[in-house]
VOTORDREN-621764 format. One record per residue: residue in three letters; chain; x, y, z of N, C-alpha, C, O in turn; residue number from 1. Coordinates in steps of 0.1 Angstrom, whole numbers, plus 2048, in hexadecimal, padded with zeros to 3 digits. Layout:
% VOTORDREN-621764
> ALA	A	X	Y	Z	X	Y	Z	X	Y	Z	X	Y	Z	NUM
...
***
This chain:
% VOTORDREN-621764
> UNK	A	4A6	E48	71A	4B3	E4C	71B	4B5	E5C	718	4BD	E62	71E	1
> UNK	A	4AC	E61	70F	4AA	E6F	70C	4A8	E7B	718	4AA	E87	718	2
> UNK	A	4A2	E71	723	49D	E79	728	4A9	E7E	733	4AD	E8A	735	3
> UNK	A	4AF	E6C	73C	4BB	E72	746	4C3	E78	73F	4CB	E7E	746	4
> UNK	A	4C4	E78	731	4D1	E85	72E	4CD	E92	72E	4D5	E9B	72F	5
> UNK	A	4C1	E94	72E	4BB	E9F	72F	4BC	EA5	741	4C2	EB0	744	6
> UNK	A	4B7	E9C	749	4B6	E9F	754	4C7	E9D	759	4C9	E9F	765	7
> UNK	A	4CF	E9A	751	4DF	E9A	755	4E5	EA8	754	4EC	EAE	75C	8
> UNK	A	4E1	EAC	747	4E8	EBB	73F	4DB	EC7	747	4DB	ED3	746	9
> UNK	A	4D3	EC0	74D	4CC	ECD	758	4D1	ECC	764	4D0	ED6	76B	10
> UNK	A	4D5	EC2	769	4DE	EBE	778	4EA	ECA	778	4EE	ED2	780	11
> UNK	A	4ED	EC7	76C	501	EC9	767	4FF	EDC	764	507	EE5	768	12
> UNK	A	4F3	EDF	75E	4F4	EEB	761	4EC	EF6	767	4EC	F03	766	13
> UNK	A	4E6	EF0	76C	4DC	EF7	777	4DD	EF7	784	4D6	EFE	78C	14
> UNK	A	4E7	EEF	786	4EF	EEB	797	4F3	EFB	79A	4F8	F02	791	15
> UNK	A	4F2	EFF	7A2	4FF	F09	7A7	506	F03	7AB	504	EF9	7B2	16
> UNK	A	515	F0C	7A9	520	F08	7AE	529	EFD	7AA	535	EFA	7AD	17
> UNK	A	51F	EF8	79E	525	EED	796	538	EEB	792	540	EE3	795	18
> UNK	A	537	EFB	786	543	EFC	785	54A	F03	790	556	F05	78D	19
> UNK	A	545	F08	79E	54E	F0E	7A2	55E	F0B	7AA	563	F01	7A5	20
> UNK	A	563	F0E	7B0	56F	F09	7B6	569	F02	7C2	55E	F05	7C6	21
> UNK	A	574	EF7	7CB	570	EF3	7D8	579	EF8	7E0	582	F00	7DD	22
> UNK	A	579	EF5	7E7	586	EF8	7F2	58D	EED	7F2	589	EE1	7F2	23
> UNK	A	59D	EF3	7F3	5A2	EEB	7F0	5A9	EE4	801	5B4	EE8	806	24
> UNK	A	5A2	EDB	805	5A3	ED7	816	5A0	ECB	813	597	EC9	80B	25
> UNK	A	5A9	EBF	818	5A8	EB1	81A	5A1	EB1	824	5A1	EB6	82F	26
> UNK	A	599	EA5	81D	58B	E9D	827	590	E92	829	596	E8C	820	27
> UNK	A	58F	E8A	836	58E	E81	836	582	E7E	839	57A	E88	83D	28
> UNK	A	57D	E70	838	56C	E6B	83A	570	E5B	838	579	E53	834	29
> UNK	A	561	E5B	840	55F	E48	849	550	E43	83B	54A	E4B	832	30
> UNK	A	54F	E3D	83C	547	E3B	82E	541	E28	833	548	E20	837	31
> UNK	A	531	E28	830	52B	E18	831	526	E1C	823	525	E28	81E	32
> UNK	A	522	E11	81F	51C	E0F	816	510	E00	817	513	DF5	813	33
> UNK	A	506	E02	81A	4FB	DF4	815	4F8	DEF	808	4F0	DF3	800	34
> UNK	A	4FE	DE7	806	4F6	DE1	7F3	4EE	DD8	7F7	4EF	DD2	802	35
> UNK	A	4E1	DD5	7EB	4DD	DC8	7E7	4E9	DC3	7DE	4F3	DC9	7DE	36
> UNK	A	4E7	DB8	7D8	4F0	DB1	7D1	4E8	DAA	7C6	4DF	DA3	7CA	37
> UNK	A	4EC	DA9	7B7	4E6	DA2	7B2	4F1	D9E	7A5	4F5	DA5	79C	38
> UNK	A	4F2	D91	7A8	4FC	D89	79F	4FC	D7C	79A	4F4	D73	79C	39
> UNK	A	509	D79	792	509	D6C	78B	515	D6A	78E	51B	D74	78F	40
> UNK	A	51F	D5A	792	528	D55	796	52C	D49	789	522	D43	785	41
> UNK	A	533	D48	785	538	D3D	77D	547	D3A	780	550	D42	783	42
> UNK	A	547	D2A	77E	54F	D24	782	551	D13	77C	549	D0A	779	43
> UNK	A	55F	D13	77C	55F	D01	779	56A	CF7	782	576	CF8	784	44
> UNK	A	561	CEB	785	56C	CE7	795	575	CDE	78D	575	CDF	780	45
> UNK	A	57F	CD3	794	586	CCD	789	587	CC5	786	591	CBE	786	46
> UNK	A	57A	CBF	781	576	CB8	775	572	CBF	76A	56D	CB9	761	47
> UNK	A	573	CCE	768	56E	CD4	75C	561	CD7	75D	55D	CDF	755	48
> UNK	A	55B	CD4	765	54B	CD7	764	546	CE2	76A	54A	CE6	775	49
> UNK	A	53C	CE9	760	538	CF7	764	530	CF6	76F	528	CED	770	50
> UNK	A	531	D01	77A	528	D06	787	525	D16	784	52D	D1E	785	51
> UNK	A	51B	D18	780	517	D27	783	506	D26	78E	4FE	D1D	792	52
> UNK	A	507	D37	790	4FE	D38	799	4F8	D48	796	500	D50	793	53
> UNK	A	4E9	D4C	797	4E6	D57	797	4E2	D59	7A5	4DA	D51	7AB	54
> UNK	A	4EA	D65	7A9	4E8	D66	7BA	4E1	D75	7BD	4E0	D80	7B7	55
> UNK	A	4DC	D70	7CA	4D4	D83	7D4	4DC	D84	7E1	4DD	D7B	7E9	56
> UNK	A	4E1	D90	7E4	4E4	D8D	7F2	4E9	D9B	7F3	4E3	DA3	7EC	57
> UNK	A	4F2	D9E	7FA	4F1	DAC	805	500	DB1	809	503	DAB	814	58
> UNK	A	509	DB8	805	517	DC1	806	51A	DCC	80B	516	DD5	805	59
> UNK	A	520	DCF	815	525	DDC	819	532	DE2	818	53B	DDB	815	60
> UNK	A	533	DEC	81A	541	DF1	818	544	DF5	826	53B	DF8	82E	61
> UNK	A	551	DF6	82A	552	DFF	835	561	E08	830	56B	E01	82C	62
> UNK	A	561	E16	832	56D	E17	827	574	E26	832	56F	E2C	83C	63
> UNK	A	57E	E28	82D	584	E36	832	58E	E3E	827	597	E3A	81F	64
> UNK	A	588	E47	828	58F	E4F	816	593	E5D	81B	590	E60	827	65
> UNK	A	59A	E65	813	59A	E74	811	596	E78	807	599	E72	7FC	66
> UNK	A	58E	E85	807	589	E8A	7FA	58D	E98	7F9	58C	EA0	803	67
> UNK	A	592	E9B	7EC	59A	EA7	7E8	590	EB0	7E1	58C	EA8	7D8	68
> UNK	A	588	EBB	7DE	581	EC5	7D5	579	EB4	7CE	575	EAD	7D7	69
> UNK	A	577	EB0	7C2	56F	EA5	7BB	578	E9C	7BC	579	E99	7B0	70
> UNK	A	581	E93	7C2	588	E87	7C1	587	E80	7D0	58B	E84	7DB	71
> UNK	A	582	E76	7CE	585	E6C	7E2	58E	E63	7DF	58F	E60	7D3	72
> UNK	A	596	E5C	7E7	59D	E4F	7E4	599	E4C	7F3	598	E53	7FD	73
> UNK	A	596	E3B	7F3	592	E35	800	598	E29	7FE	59C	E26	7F3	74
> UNK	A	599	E21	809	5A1	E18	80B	590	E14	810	589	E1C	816	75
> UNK	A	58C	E06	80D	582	DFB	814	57E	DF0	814	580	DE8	80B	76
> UNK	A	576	DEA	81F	574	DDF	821	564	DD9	81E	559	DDB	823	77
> UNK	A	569	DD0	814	557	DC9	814	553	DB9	81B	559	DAF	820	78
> UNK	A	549	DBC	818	544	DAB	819	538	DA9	814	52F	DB1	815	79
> UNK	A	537	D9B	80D	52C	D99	80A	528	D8B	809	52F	D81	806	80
> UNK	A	51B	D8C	80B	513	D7E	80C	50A	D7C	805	500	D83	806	81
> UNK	A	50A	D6C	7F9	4FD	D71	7F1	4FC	D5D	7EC	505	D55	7E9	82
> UNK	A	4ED	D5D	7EE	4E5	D51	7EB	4E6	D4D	7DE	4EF	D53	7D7	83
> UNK	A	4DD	D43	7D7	4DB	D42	7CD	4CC	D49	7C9	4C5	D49	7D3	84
> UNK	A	4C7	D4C	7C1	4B8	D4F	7C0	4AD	D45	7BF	4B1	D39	7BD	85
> UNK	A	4A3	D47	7BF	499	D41	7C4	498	D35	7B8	49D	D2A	7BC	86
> UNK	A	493	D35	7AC	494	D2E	7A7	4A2	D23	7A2	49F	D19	79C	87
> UNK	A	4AB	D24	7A4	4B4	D1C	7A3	4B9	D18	7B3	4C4	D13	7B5	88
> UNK	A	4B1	D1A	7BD	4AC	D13	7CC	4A3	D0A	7C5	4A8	D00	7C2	89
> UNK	A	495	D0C	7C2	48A	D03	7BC	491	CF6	7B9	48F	CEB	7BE	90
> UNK	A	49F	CF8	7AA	49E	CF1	7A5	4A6	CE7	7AB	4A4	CDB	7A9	91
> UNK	A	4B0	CEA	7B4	4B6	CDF	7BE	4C4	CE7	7BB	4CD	CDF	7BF	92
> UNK	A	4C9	CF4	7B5	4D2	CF5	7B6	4D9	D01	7C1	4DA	D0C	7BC	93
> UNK	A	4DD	D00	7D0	4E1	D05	7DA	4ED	D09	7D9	4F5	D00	7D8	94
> UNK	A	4F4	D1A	7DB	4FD	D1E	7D6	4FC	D2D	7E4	4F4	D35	7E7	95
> UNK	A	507	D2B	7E8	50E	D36	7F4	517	D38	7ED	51C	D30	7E5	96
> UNK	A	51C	D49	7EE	523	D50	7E9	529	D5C	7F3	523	D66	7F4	97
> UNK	A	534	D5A	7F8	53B	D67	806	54E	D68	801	558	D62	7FE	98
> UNK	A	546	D77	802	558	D7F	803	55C	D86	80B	553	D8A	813	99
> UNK	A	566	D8A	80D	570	D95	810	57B	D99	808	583	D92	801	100
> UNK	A	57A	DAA	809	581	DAE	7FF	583	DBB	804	57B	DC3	807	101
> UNK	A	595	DBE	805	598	DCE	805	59C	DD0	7F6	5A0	DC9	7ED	102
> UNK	A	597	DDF	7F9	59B	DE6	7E9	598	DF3	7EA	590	DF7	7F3	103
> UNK	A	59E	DFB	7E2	5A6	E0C	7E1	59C	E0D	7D2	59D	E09	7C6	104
> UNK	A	594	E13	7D9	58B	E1E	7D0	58D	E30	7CD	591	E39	7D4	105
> UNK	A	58B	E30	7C2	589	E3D	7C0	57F	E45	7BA	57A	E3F	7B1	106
> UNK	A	579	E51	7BC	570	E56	7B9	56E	E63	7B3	574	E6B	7BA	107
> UNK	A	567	E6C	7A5	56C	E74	7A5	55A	E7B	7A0	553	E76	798	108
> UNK	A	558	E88	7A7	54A	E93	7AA	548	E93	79C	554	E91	79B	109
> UNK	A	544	E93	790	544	E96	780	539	EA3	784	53E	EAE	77F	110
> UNK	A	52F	EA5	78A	525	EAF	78D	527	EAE	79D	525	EA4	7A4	111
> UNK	A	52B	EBD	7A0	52A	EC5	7B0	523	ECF	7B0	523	ED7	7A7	112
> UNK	A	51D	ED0	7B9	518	ED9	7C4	514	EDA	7D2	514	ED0	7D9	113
> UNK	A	512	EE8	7D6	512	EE6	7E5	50C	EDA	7EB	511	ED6	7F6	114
> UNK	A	502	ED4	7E5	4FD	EC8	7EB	4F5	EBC	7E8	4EC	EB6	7ED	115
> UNK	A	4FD	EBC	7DD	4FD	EB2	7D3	50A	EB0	7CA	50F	EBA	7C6	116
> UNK	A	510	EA4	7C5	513	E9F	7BF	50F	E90	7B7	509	E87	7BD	117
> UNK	A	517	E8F	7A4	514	E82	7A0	525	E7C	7A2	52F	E82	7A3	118
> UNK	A	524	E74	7A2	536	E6E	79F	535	E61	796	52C	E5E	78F	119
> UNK	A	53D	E5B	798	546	E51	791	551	E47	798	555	E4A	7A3	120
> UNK	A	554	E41	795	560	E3A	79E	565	E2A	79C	55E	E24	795	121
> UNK	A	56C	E24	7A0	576	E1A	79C	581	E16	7A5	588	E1E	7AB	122
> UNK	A	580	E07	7A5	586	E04	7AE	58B	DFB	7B5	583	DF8	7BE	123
> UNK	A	59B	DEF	7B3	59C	DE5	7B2	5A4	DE1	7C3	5AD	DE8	7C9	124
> UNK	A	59E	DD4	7C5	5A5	DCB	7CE	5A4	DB7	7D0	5A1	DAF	7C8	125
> UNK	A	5A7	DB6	7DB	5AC	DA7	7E0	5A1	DA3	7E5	59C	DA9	7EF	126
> UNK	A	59A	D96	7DF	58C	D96	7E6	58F	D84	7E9	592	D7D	7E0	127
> UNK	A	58C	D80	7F5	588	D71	7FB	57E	D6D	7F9	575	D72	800	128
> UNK	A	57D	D66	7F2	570	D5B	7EF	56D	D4E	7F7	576	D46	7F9	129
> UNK	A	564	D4C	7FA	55E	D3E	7FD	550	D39	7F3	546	D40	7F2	130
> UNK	A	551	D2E	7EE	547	D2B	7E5	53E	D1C	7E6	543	D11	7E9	131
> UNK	A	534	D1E	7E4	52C	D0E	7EC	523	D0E	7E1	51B	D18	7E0	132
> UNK	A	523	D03	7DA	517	CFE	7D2	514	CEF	7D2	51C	CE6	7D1	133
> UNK	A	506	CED	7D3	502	CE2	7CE	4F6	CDE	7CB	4EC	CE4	7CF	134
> UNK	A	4F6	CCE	7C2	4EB	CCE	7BC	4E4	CC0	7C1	4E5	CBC	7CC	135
> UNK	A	4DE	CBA	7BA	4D8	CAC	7BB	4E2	CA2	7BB	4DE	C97	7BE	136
> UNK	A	4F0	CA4	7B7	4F5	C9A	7B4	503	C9B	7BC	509	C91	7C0	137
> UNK	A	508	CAA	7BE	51A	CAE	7C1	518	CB8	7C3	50F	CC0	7BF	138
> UNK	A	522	CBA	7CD	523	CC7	7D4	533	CCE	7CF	53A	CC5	7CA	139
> UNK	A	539	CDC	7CE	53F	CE0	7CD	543	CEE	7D2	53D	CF9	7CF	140
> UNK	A	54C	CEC	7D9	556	CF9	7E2	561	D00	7DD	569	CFA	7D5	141
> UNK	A	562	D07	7DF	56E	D13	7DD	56F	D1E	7E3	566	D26	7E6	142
> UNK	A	580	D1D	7E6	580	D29	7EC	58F	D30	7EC	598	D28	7EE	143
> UNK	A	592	D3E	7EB	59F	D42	7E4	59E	D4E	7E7	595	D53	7EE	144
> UNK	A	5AD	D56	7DF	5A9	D63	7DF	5AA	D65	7CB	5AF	D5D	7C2	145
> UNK	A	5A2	D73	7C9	5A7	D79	7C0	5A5	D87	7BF	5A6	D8E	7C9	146
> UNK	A	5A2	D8A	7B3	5A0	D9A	7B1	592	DA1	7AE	589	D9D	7A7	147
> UNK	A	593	DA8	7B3	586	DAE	7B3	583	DBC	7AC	588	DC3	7B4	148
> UNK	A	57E	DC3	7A3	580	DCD	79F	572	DD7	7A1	569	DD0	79F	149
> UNK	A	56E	DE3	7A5	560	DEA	7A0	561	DF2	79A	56A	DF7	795	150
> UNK	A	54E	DF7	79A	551	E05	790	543	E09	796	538	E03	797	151
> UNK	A	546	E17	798	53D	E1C	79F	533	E26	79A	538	E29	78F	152
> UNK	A	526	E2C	79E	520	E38	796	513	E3B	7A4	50E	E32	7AB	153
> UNK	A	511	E48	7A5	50A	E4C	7AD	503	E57	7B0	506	E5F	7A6	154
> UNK	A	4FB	E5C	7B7	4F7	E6C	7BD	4FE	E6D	7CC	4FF	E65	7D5	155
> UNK	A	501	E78	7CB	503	E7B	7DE	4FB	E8C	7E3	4FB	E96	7DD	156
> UNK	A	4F5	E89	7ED	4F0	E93	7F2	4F8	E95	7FE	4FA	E8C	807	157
> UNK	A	4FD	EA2	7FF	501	EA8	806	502	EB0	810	503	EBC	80E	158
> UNK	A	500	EAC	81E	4FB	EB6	82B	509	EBA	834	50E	EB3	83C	159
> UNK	A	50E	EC5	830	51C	EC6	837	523	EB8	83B	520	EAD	835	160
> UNK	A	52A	EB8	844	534	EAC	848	52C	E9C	844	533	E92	841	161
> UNK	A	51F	E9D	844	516	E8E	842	516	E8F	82F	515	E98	827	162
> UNK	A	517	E85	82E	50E	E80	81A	507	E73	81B	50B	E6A	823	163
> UNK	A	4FD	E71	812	4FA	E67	80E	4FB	E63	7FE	4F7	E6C	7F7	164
> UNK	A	4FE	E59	7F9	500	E59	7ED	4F2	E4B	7E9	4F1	E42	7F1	165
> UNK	A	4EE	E4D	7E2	4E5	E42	7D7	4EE	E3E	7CC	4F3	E48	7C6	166
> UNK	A	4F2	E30	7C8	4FA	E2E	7BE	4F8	E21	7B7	4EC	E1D	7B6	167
> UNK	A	501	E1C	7B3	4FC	E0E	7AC	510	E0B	7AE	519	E13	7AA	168
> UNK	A	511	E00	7B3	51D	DF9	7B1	520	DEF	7A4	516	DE9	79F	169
> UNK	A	52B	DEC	7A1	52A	DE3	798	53B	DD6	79B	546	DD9	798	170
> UNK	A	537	DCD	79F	548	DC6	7A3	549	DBA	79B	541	DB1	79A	171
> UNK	A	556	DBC	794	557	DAD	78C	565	DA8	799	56D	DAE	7A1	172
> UNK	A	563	D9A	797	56C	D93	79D	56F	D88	794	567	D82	78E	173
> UNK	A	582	D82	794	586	D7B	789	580	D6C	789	57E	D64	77F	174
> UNK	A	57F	D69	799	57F	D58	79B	57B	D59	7AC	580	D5F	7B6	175
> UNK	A	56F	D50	7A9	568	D50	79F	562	D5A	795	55E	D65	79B	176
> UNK	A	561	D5A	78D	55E	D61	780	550	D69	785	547	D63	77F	177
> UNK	A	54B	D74	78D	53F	D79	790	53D	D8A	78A	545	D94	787	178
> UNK	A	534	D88	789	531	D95	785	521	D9A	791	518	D93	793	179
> UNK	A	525	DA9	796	517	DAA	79E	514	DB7	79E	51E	DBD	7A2	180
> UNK	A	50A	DBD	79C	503	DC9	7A0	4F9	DCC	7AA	4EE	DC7	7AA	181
> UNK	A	4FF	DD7	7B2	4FE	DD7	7BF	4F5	DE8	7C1	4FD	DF0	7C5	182
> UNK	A	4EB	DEB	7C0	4E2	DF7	7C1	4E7	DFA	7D3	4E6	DF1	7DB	183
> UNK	A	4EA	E04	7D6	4F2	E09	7E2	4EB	E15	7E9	4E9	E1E	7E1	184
> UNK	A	4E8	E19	7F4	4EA	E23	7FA	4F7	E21	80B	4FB	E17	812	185
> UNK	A	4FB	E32	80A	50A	E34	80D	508	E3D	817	501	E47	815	186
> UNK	A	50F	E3A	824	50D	E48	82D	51C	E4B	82D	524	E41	82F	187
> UNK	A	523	E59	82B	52D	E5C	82D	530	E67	835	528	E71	832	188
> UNK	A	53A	E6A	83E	539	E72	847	549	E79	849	552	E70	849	189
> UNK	A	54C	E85	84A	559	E89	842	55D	E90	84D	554	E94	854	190
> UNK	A	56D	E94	851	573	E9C	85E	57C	E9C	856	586	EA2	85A	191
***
């Protein structure tokens, strides 16, 4: 731990340009993003009985934002698709997990430079669920909408109009009750 704060407070001031001013010119930019996916689902159907699931599977974003000097706001769309993991396959318990979800993110540079930045970011929407589990004995479906909330953290490298960012996602959703973290790389491209 000693050490990324070390290599954070040498990012933060050894950057050039860190503190300096940006221009102040609205960006707009087209933005994908690839995740792995790695999560847990819980749930209870209505007889009271618990269904959870530890899942692997794969998310993208497709998004369109403007970015002001260190702040973006985007409007986007995801999807994702994720199994149950291997061992709770073994044991007879089979579990599909797919959404859709728009949601209004925001973002903000905490360290800039010409071609590099770290950020931050957060960011809630309406996500469709479809849910399929079963075991040796009963099967159980669902499917709805609810809320979806993230929270974001990242690096972006910077090549004029192109970036790529390295980040780690993080999305809770209400119902089913899931929690997942999502290790990401991002192509974004700005006019």
């Amino acid at each position: 731990m000693k050490k990324i704060f070390l290599l954070f407070l040498f990012v933060l001031f050894c950057s050039t340009n860190v503190f300096a001013l940006e221009d102040d010119i609205l960006y707009k930019y087209v933005n994908l993003d690839a995740c792995l996916s790695a999560g847990t689902t819980e749930t209870y159907d209505k007889k009271g009985s618990r269904w959870g699931m530890a899942s692997i599977g794969f998310l993208y974003n497709l998004a369109f934002g403007l970015q002001y000097n260190r702040l973006r706001c985007e409007l986007a769309y995801q999807e994702r698709a994720e199994v149950s993991e291997l061992v709770q396959t073994m044991l007879g318990l089979i579990s599909t997990f797919s959404t859709r979800a728009g949601m209004i993110n925001g973002y903000y540079d905490y360290v800039r430079s010409e071609h590099f930045a770290m950020y931050i970011g957060t960011g809630v929407g309406v996500d469709y669920y479809e849910l399929k589990m079963r075991n040796w004995v009963e099967n159980y479906e669902d499917s709805g909408y609810s809320c979806i909330l993230g929270g974001y953290t990242g690096l972006t490298f910077i090549m004029d109009q192109f970036s790529i960012d390295l980040g780690l996602n993080y999305y809770y959703i209400n119902k089913p009750e899931t929690q997942t973290f999502a290790p990401k790389i991002s192509f974004r491209y700005a006019f």
